[in-house]
N, C-alpha and C positions, 0 to 999 in steps of 0.2 A: 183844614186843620190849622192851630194856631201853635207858632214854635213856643210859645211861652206857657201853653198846656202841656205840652209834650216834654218841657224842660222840668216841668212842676209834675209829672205823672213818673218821670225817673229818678227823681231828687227822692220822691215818698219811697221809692225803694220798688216799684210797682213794672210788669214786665210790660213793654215797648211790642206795637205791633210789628209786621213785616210791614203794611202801611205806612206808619208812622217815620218810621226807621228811612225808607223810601224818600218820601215826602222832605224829611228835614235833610237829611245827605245831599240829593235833587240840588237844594234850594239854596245849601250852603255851597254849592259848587258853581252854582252857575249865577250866583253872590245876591242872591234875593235875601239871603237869610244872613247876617254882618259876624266878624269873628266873634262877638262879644255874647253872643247869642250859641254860640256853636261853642267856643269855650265852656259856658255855663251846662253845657246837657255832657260836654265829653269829662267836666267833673263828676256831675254827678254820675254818669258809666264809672268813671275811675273811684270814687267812693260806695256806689249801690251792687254795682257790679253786674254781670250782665250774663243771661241765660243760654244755654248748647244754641235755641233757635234764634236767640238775638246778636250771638255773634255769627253764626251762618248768612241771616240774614243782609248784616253791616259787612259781609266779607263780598256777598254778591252783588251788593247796591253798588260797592265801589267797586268790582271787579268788571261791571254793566255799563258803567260810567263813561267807559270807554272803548278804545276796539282791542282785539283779542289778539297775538299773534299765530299764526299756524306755520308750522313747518314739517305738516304730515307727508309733503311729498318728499323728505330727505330720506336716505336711504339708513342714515345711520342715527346713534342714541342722541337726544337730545337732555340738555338735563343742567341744572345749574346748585348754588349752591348759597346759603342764607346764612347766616349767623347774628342774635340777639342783640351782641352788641358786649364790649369789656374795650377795656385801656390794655392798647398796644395789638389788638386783634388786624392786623392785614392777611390774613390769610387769604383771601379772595384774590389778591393781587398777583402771588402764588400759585395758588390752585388753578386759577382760568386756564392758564400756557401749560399748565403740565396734563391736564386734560385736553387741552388743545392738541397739544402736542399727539395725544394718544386717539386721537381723532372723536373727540368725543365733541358735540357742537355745544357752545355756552353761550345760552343769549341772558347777557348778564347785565339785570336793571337794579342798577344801587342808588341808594340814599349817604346823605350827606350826616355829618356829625348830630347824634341825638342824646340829649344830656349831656353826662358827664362823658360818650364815650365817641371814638372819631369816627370819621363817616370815608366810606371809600371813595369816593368823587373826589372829597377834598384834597386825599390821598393822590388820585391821578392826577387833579389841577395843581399840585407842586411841581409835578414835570410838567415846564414851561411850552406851552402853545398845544397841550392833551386837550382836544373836544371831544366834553362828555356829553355835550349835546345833537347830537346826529339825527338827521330825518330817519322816520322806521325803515324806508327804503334802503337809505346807508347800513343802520344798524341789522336789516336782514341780510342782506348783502353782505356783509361780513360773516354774522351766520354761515351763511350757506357755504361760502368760499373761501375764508381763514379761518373759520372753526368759532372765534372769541370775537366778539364786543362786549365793550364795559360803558354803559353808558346809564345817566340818572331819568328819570322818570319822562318821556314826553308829556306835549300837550294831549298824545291820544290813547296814551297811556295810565288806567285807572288816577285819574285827572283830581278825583273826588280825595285819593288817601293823600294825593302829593300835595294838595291844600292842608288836608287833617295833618299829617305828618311836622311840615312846618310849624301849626299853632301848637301841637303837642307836645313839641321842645321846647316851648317858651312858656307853657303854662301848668308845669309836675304836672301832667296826665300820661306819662312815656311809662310808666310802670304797672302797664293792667294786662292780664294775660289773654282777655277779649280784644282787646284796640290792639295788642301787640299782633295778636294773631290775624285778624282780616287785614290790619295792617301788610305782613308777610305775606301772607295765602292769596292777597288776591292780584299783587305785583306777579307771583311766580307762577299761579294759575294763567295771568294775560301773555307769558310768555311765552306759552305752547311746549311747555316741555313734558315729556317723557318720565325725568327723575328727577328728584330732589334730593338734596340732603343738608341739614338743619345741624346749627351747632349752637346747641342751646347752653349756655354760659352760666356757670353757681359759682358763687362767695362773696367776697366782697367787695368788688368791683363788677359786677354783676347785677344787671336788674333785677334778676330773680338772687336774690340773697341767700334765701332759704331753699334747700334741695327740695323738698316736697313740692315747692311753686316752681320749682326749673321743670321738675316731672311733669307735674299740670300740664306746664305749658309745652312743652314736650310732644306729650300727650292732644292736646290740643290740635297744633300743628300738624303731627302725622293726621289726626282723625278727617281734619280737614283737607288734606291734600287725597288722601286715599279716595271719598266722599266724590272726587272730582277726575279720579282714575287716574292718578300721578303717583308712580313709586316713590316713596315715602319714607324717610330713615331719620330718627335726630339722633344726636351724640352727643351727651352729658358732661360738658370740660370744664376742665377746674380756671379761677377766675380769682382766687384767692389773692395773684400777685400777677401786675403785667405777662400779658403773653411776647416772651422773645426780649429784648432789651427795648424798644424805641419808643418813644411816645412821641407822638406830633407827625405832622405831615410827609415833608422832605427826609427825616430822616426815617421813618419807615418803610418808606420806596428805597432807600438806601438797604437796609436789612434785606427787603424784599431783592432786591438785585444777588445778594452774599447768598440768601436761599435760593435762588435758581440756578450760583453755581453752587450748589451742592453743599454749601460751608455755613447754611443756619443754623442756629439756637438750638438745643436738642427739643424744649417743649415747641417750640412750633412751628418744628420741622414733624413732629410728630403728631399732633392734630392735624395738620396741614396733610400728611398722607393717610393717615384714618380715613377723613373726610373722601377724602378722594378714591379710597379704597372702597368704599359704601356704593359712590357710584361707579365704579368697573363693573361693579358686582351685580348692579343691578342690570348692567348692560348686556353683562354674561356671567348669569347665576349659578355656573361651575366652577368660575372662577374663586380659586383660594385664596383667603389674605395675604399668607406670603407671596404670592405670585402678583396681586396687586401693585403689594409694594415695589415691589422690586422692578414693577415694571415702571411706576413712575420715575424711582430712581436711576434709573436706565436714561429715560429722556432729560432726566437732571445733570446727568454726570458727561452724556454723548454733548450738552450745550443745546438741543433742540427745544426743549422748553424757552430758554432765555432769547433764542433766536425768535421766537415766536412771540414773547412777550414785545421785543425790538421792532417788530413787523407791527405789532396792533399798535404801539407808539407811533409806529412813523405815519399808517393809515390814518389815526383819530388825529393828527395832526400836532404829535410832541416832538419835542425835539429829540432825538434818541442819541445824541454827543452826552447827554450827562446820564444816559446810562451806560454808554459805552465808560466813560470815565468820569462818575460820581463827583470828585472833585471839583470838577469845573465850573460844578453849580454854586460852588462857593458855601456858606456857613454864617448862623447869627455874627453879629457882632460880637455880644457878650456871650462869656461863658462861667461858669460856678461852679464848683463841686461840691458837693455834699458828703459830708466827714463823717465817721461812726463815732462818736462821741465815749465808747468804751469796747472793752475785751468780750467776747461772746458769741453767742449761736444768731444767726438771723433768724428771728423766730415767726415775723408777722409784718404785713405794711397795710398800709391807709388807700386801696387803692382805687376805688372809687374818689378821695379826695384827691389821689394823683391826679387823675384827668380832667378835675375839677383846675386842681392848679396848674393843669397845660392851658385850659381853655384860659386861665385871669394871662397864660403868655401869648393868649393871639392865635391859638394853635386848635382852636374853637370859636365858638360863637355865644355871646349872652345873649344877642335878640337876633331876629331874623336877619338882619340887614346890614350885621356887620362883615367887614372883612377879615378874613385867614392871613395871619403871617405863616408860611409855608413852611419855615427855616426853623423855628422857634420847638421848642420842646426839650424833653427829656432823655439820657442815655442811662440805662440801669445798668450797672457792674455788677451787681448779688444776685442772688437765688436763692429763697428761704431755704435755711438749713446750713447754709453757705457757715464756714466758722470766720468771724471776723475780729480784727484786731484793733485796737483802738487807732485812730488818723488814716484809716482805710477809704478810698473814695467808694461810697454808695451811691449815687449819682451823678450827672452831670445837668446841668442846666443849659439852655441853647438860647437866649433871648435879646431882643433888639437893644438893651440897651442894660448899663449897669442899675441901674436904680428899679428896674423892673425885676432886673435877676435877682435882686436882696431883696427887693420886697417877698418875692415866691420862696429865695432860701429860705425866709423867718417863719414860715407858713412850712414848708415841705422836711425843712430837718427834723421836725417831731414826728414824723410821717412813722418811723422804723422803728421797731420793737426787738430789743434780743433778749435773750436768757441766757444763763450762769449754765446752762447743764448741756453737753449734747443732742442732738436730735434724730434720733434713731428711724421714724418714723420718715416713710417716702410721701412724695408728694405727688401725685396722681395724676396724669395731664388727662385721661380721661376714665371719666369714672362707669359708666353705663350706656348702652344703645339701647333705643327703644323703635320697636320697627310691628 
């Protein structure tokens, strides 16, 4: 087969065999076939779009690609937890130790910043000397015997998406509900788990913008993880405005520390135990919602979660002195606030270009190869709906240096939208489960 029939047979809009599919994944992984080459067909998927059997397909070639985990001889739930992707989402950082905690095993493979939105790794590589790259031996081994590992893709680990994954950042192909999905499905299928549960992101900071494409994809998701005999649950969360206050790296492990003692955000403190309430449930299908919660919040409030989050730090190699006391890690240089410029309701923000203007402070990446300033990012004081007064701070800015902080203030203070009227209407932190 020739890659440059198979890029011209998906450009016409025309369905990909499981051959072909095979063949070109294969080839670009094991670098017969150059990004330029591999770019050009992941457009034309991202523009033609691709079929129930072409993304099964692409889910299993790179699920193949590599080895699988197993942890059938544990006695207890295995089971981990996905999310899309929004500005300000660390839930994951959360969730692991409060299911940890409740003995639930998390073999948890995350990805680094994609697009506009941050990536979890990047998150733990701001706690200074966190290895998120562990042999599968370490990373089972924590499995089995502290319950959590947080670690980013091995070399033997579906090897084929961790190559796709990177060029798909840098080339607008991150917004396709096919590539998102074998993407997902087949990281969490080599994980050997038992459950899933998926939080699939709408508005606008969202790659699915539009709720009918969150559902799709949703939908999509579960049908593939069931397909493969994996308990399977997504949960439809609103994306309209940052999840929790933080944007950027360091200080989101910072919020994440405030959330496991018990004193987070109310939205993402509240996704954050949903999510995790899905998987109790799946572990023991008698189990009532209220009793979920409260069981997490139990291991929140007793300190066991955060003790446990302390432990997977000091194991993966972080320093756990600045989570003991956050300060010590010190803070950008510059700082900025961002002013409401009038009297009124907070009605709306830009927030997809939010995290656009974290990544212009360093707190992302424009090409594969750059470096993360860790420090760098955004604090949000509002919450749509919020009534606000004119010279009210709406944000804060966190960046290396003054000239970079006013370049992003001229750019982020038109970011905020208010109105003259009250806003009577609530704002949903999560709108639908689909299971």
């Amino acid at each position: 087969m020739l890659p440059y029939q198979i890029i011209e047979k998906k450009s016409k809009g025309k369905e990909l065999s499981n051959e072909e599919i095979i063949f070109f994944i294969d080839c670009f992984t094991n670098g017969s076939i150059p990004d330029y080459q591999m770019s050009a067909l992941l457009m034309a998927m991202f523009i033609k779009g691709m079929t129930t059997e072409e993304t099964l397909a692409l889910t299993k070639t790179m699920l193949e690609s590599g080895e699988r985990m197993d942890f059938s001889h544990l006695d207890g739930f295995v089971a981990d937890k996905h999310s899309t992707g929004g500005v300000g989402d660390k839930v994951s950082l959360i969730l692991a130790p409060i299911l940890g905690a409740l003995g639930v095993h998390i073999p948890m493979i995350s990805g680094r910043g994609l697009g506009h939105t941050g990536g979890t790794l990047d998150k733990l590589e701001s706690i200074p000397g966190f290895n998120v790259n562990l042999s599968n031996e370490q990373f089972k081994s924590m499995v089995e015997n502290d319950f959590v590992s947080l670690i980013g893709q091995t070399g033997n680990i579906c090897p084929a998406d961790k190559k796709l994954y990177a060029l798909r950042d840098v080339t607008a192909t991150v917004r396709s509900i096919p590539l998102i999905t074998a993407s997902i499905m087949s990281k969490k299928i080599a994980e050997g788990i038992n459950g899933l549960v998926l939080d699939v992101k709408v508005g606008n900071g969202a790659f699915m913008t539009a709720y009918k494409d969150a559902q799709k994809l949703a939908e999509s998701l579960v049908s593939v993880g069931k397909q493969y005999g994996i308990k399977t649950v997504a949960l439809l969360t609103d994306m309209n405005q940052p999840l929790g206050n933080a944007i950027g790296n360091w200080l989101e492990v910072e919020e994440c520390i405030e959330c496991l003692k018990g004193k987070g955000p109310e939205d993402l403190m509240d996704v954050t135990l949903a999510l995790g309430a899905e998987i109790l449930k799946m572990r023991d299908p008698k189990l009532l919602m209220e009793d979920a919660i409260k069981m997490q919040m139990d291991v929140l409030e007793s300190g066991t979660a955060m003790d446990l989050f302390v432990k997977i730090t000091k194991i993966q190699g972080g320093d756990v002195s600045v989570l003991l006391d956050p300060k010590t890690r010190g803070e950008s240089p510059a700082k900025m606030d961002v002013i409401a410029n009038q009297d009124g309701y907070f009605e709306s923000v830009r927030t997809m270009d939010l995290g656009f203007a974290a990544i212009e402070l360093g707190a992302g990446r424009k090409t594969m190869t750059d470096e993360i300033d860790p420090l760098s990012g955004f604090i949000i004081h509002k919450k749509l709906g919020d009534k606000i007064a004119r010279g009210d701070v709406m944000m804060t800015i966190y960046a290396k240096d003054e000239k970079l902080a006013q370049a992003v203030h001229e750019k982020v203070k038109d970011y905020f939208y208010f109105t003259d009227k009250a806003i009577d209407e609530t704002y949903p932190h999560i709108y639908e489960i689909i299971n």
